[in-house]
Residue frames as qw, qx, qy, qz and C-alpha x, y, z in Angstrom:
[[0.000, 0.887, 0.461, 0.000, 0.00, 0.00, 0.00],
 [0.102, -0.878, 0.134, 0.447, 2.61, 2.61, 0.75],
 [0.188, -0.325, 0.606, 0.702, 4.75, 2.12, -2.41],
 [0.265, 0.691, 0.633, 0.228, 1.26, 1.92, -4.29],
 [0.217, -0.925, -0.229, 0.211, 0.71, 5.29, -2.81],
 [0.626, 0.567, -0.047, 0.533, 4.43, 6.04, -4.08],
 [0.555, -0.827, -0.003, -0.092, 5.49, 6.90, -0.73],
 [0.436, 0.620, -0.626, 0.182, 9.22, 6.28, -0.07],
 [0.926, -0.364, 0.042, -0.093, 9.98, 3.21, 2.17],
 [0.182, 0.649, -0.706, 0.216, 13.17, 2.49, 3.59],
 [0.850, -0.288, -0.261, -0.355, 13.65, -0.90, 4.55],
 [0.444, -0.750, 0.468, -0.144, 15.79, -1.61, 7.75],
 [0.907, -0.040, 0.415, 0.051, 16.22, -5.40, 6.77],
 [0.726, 0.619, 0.164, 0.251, 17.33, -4.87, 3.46],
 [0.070, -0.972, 0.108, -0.195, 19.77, -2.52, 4.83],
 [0.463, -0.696, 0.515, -0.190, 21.09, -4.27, 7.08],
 [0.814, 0.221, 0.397, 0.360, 21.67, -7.47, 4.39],
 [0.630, 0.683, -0.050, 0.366, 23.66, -4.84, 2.57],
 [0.239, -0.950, 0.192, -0.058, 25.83, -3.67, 4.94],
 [0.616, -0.422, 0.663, 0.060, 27.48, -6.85, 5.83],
 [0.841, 0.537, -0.057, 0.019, 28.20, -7.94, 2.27],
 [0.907, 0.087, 0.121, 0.394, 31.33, -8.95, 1.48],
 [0.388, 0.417, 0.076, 0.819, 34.25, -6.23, 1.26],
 [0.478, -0.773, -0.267, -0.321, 31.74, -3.94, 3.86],
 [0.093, -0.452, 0.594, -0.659, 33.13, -2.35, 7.11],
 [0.679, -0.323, 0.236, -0.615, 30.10, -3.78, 8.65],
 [0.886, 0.358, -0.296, -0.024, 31.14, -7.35, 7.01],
 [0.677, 0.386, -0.507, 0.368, 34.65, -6.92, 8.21],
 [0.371, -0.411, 0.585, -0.592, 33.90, -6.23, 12.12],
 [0.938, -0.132, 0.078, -0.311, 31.65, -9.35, 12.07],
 [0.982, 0.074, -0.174, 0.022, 34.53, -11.16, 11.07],
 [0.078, 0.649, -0.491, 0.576, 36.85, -9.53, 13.40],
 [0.589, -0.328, 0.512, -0.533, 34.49, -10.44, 16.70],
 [0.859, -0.083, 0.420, -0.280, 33.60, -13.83, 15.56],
 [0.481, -0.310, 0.771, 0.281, 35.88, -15.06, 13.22],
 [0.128, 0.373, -0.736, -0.550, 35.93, -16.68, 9.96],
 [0.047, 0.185, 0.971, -0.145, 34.31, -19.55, 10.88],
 [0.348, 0.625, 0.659, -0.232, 30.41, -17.93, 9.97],
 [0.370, 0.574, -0.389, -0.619, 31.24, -17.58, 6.49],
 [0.889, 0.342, 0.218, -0.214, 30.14, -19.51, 3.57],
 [0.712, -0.098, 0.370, 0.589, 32.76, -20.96, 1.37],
 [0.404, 0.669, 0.226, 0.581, 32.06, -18.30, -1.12],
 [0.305, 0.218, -0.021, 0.927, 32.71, -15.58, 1.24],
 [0.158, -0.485, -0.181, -0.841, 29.59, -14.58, 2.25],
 [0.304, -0.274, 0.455, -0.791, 28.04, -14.48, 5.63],
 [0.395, -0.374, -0.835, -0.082, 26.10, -18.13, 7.26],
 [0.398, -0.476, -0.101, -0.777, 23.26, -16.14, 8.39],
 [0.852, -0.341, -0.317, -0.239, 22.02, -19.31, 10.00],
 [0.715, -0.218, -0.455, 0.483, 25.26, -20.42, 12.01],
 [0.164, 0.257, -0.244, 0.921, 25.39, -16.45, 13.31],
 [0.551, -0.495, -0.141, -0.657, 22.10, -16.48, 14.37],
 [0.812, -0.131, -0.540, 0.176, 23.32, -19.71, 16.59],
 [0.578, 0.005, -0.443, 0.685, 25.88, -17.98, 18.13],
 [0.023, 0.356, -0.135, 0.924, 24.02, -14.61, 18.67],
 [0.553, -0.430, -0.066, -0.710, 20.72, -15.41, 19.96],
 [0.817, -0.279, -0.502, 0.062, 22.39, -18.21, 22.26],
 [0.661, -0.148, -0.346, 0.649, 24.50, -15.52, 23.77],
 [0.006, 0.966, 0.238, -0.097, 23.07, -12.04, 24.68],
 [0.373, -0.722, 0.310, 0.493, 26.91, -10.44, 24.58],
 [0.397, -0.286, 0.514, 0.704, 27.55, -11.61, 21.51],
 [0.124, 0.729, 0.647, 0.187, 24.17, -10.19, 20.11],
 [0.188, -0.937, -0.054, 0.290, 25.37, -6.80, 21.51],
 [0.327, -0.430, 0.545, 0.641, 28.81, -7.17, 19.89],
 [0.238, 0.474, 0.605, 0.593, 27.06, -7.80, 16.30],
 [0.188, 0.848, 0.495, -0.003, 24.54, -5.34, 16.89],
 [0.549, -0.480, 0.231, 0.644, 27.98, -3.14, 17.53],
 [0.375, -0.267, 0.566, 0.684, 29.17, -4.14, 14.40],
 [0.010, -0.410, -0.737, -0.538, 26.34, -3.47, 12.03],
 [0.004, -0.908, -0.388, 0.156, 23.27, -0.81, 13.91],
 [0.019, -0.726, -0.018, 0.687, 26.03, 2.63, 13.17],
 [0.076, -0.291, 0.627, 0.719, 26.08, 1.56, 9.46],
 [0.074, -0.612, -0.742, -0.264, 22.55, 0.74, 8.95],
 [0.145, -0.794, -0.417, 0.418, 22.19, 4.15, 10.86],
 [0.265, -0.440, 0.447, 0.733, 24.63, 5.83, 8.53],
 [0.248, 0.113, 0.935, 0.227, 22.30, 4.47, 5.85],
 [0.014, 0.722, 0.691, -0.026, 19.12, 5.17, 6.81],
 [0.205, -0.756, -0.100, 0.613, 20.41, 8.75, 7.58],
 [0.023, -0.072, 0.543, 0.836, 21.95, 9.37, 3.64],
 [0.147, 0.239, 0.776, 0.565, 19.00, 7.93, 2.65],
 [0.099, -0.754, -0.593, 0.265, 16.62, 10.17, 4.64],
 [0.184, -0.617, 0.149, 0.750, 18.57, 13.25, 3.84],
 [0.186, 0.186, 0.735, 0.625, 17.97, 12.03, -0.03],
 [0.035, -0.691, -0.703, -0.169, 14.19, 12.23, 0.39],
 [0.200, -0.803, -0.345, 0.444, 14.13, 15.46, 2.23],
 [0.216, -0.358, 0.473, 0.776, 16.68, 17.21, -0.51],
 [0.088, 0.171, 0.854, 0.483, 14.29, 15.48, -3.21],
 [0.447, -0.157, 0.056, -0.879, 11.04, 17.36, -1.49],
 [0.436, -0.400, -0.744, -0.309, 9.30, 14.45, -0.70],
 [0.494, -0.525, -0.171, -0.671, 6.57, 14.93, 2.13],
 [0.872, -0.309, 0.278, -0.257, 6.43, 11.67, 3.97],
 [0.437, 0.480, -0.758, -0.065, 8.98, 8.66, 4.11],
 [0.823, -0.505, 0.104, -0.240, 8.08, 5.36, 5.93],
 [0.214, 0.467, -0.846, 0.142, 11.00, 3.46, 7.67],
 [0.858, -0.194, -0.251, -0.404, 10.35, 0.27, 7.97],
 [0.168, 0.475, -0.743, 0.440, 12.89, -0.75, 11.04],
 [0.716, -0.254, -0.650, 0.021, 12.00, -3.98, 13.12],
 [0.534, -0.397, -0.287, 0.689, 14.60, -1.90, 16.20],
 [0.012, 0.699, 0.172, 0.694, 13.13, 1.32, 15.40],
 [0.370, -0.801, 0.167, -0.440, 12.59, 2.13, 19.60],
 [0.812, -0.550, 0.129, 0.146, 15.41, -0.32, 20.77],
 [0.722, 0.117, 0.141, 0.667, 18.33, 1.31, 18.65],
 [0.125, -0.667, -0.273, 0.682, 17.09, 4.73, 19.42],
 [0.135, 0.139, 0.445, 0.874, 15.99, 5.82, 15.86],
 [0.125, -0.682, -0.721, -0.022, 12.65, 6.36, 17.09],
 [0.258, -0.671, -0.146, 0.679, 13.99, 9.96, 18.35],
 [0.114, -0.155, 0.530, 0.826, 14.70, 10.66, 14.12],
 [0.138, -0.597, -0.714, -0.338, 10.65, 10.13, 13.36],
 [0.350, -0.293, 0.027, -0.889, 8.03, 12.83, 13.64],
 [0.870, -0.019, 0.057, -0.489, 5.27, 9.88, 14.16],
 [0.053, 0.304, -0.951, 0.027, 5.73, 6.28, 15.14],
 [0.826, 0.000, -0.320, -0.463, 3.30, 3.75, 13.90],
 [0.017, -0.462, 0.885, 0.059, 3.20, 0.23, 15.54],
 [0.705, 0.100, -0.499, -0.493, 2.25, -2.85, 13.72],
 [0.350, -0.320, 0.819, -0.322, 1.55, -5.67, 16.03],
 [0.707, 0.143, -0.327, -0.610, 0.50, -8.90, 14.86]]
């Protein structure tokens, strides 16, 4: 509905799968704190065996979030500064940690979807 509506939508997720691409700052802290060892042979990030390690260990969920929330903030911020340069009106971010990474303070209005 909102990109019917031609609204602009930033999406936090998507973001945050591009930071940590290959070659990425955000990419190379992850494999600072935790090593090689949650990478695919090609190089690219085993989503699944990080999620193991992070969401069995609250510290090392804080050390990713470290390495990857100021460059999805860095992000969202270009890309908010785009829209506002461009004249648009309205932009929705669509940010899963919108009021536990403190971007909630960068919104006029905060919608939440609960389902």
């Amino acid at each position: 509905m909102i990109i019917r509506r031609r609204i602009p939508l930033i999406d936090g997720d998507l973001l945050a799968r591009q930071v940590v691409e290959p070659g990425k700052p955000a990419y190379r802290l992850i494999i600072k704190n935790f090593s090689r060892d949650i990478l695919h042979e090609d190089g690219t990030l085993d989503r699944e065996k990080l999620g193991n390690i992070i969401f069995a260990n609250e510290n090392r969920r804080k050390t990713l979030n470290r390495c990857t929330h100021p460059f999805i903030r860095r992000e969202i911020l270009k890309l908010l500064i785009w829209y506002w340069i461009t004249g648009e009106k309205m932009v929705v971010l669509d940010a899963p940690l919108l009021i536990e990474s403190g971007l909630y303070n960068w919104m006029s209005a905060v919608v939440v979807v609960y389902t």
